[in-house]
N, C-alpha and C positions, 0 to 999 in steps of 0.2 A: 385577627386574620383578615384581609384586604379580601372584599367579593369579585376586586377586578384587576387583574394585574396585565398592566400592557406588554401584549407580545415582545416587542423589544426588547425589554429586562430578558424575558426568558432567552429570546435570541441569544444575547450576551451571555447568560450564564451557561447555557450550552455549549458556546462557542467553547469560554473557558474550563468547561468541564472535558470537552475531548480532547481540548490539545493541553493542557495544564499548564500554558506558558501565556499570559497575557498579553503579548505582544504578537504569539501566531494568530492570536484569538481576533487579537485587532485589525491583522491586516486580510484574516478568512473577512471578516465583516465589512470592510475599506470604511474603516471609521477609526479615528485616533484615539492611541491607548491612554492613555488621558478618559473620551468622554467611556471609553469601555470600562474605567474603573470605577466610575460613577457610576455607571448604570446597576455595574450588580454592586456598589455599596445602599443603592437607592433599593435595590430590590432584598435586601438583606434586613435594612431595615425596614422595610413592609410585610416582610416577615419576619420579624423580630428575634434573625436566627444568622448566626453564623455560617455562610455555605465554604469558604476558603479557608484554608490555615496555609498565611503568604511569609514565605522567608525571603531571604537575599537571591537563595539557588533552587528553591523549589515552591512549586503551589501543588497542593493537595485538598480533593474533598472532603468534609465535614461529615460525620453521621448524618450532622443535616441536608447538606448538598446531595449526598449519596439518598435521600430519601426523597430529594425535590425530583432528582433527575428524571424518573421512566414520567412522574407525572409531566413534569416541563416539554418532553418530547412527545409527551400525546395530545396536549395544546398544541401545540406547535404542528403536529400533524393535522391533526382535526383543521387550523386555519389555515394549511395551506389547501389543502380538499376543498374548503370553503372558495377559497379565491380561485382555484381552478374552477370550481363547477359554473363560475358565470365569468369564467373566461368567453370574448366573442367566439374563438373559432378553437379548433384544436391544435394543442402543439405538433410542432413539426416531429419527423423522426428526429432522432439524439442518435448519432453516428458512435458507437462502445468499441473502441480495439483491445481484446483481451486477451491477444497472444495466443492462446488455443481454447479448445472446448472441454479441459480441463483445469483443475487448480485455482487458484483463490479470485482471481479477477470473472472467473468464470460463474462461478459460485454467486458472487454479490450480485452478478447482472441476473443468473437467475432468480433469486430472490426478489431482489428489484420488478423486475417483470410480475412477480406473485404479487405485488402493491399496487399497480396501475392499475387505471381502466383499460379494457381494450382500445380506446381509443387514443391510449397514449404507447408508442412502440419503439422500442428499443432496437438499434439494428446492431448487429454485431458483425466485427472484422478480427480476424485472425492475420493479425499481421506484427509477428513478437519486435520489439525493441523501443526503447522509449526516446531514445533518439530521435529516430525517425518521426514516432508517433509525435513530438515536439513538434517537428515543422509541419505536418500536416494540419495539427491544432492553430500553430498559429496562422495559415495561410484557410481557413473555417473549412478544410475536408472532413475534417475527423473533430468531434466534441468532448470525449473522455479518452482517457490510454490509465494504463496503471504499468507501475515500473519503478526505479531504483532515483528518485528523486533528486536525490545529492549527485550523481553522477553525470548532472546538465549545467549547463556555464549558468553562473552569476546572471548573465544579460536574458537566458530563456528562460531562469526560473521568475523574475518577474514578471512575466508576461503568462504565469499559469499560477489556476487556484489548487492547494495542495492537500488533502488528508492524508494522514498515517493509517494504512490500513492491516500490514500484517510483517512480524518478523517472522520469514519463512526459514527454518532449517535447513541446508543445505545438503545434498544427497549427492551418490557418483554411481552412474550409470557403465554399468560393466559387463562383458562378455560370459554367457552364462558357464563357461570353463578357465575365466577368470583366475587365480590363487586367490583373491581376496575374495570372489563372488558368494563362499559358501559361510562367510561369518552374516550375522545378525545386523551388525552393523563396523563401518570401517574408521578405525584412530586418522588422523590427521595425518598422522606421523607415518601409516604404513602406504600412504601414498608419493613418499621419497621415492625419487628415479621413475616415476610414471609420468606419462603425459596424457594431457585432458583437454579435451575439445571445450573450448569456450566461448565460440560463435568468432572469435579471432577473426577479420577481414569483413566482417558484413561491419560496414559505417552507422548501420540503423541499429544495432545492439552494442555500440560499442562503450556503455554503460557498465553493460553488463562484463564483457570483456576486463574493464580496466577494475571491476570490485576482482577479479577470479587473480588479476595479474598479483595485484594487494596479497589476496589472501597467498598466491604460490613462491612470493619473494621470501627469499631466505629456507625455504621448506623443502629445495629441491625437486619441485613438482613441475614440470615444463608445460610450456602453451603448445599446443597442437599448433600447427604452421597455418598461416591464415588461408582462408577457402570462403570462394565466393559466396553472395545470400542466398541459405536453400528457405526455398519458399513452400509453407505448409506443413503438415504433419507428414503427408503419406511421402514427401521426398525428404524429407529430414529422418524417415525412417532407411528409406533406401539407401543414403547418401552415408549414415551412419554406420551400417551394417557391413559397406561394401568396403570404407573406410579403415572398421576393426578400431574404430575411436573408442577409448572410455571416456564421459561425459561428464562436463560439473553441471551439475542440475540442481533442481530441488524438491525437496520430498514430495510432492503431488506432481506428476507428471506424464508424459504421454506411453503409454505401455510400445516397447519395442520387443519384438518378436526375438526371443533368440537371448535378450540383455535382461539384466532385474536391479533391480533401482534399492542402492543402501544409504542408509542416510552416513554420516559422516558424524564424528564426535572426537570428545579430547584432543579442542574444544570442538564445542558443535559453532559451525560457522553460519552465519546469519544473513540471509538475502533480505533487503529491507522493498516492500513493496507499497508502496502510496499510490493513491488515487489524483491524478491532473485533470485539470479541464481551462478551457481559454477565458483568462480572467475577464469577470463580469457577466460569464454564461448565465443566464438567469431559464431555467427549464424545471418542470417536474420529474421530468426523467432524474435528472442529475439532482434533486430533492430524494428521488428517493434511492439511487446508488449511494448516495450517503450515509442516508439512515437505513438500508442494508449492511455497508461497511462493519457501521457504529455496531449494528445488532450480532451481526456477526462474530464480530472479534469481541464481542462481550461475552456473548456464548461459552466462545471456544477460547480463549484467552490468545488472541490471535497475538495481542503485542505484549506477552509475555515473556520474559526472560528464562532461559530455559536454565536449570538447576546446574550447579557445575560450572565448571568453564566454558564460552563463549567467545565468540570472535565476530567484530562488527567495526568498521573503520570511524574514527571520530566523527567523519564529517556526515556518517551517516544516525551516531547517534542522537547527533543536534537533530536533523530533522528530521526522525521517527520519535521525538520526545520523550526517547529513554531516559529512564530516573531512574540513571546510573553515572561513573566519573570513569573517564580515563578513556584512551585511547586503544582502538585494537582490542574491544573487550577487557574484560579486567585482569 
């Protein structure tokens, strides 16, 4: 057993370990997957262990791998705490849009926050849609967003660095004298001949918009008629109520006075949520939104496939690194 293993390897094999596609791994790292497959055969053999078991369609962790990992990520925390503490000055704010002060992007920045020093501060913006949050990013207003990653063009997703953070189940917010309102939870199916508000006409959500258009083609489910950006919770409650909208949402969401929030199944349809930030941001904030993400969704099996049938469009299985086939869930 090696007394000193160079951060790098571990870098690598962490990399590899969250996204389990050696190629995400590479371009999280902007090093070529070439010398990334080296580095963790180099660190495999210095520990004289297996950490991959690599097919043609899947990589998976080892007993071994699975045994290196909490240790590789408390290295790896420990030197970057190191390298921070005799940083010259302190880092700047880190600008977080997390759509509201509920729900999973919410969640990780609090956590995140419990990591810092005071002197490192996270500022948070409430401003939903990752659309939008894209051009902010790229023009340096905004430094993180979390949002439906596959639903930004080819050309903006180069320009952003990417984690898979969490498939969120999908939910419909309904009038509390509803006919559906009083079951447990609502089939797929018994939302034929309904219509559902799904941020339709706001340009900054419109991510969002085109997964709900996906999941209502063919189902008989109608888009709510587009309506300008309601900004905020407290007018997205008003706006909603006065409306008489039922809502496609998802399971952690903002309590509306009046309406109660069921989640959706047969299948359960799947809101893909990643974390962005403007490639080559280099900060400890966003060191440690990550390894919140990471901790999080290890917890809670945040990027778990839920039992049963599911619903999630190809192009977002590729990048939420589902290790699953087929299109439109199975």
């Amino acid at each position: 057993m090696p007394y000193d293993i160079d951060p790098r390897l571990l870098r690598a094999f962490t990399a590899v370990a969250d996204e389990l596609h050696f190629t995400r791994a590479a371009a999280r790292l902007y090093v070529a997957q070439q010398a990334l497959s080296r580095d963790v055969r180099r660190l495999e053999r210095e520990l004289g262990a297996q950490l991959f078991l690599r097919t043609t369609r899947q990589v998976a962790l080892t007993a071994a791998g699975e045994r290196l990992l909490p240790y590789a990520r408390r290295v790896l925390a420990a030197h970057e705490e190191l390298a921070a503490a005799f940083r010259a000055e302190p880092a700047r704010p880190l600008v977080v849009d997390v759509g509201a002060p509920v729900g999973t992007a919410y969640r990780v920045l609090a956590e995140a926050r419990r990591r810092l020093p005071d002197s490192c501060e996270l500022v948070a913006r409430f401003h939903s849609g990752l659309t939008g949050a894209a051009a902010a990013l790229a023009a340096g207003r905004l430094d993180v967003s979390f949002g439906r990653f596959a639903g930004l063009s080819a050309q903006v997703r180069a320009g952003l660095g990417h984690q898979p953070v969490r498939l969120e189940p999908m939910a419909v917010l309904l009038r509390t004298d509803h006919p559906l309102a009083g079951a447990g939870c609502v089939p797929l199916g018994d939302l034929a001949g309904e219509t559902l508000y799904a941020a339709a006409g706001n340009p900054d959500t419109a991510e969002w918009t085109e997964l709900a258009e996906r999941l209502f083609a063919g189902r008989g489910i109608a888009m709510a008629e587009p309506f300008p950006e309601i900004a905020g919770a407290e007018e997205f409650v008003r706006v909603v109520r006065k409306q008489g909208w039922s809502v496609l949402a998802s399971v952690e969401f903002i309590e509306v006075p009046g309406m109660v929030l069921r989640p959706v199944v047969d299948p359960v349809p799947l809101s893909p949520v990643g974390m962005v930030w403007r490639r080559g941001l280099r900060h400890p904030g966003l060191d440690a939104l990550r390894a919140a993400a990471r901790e999080l969704g290890a917890r809670e099996g945040w990027r778990a496939l839920p039992e049963g049938d599911w619903w999630l469009p190809e192009a977002d299985v590729a990048a939420m690194g589902v290790a699953a086939a087929g299109a439109e869930g199975p």
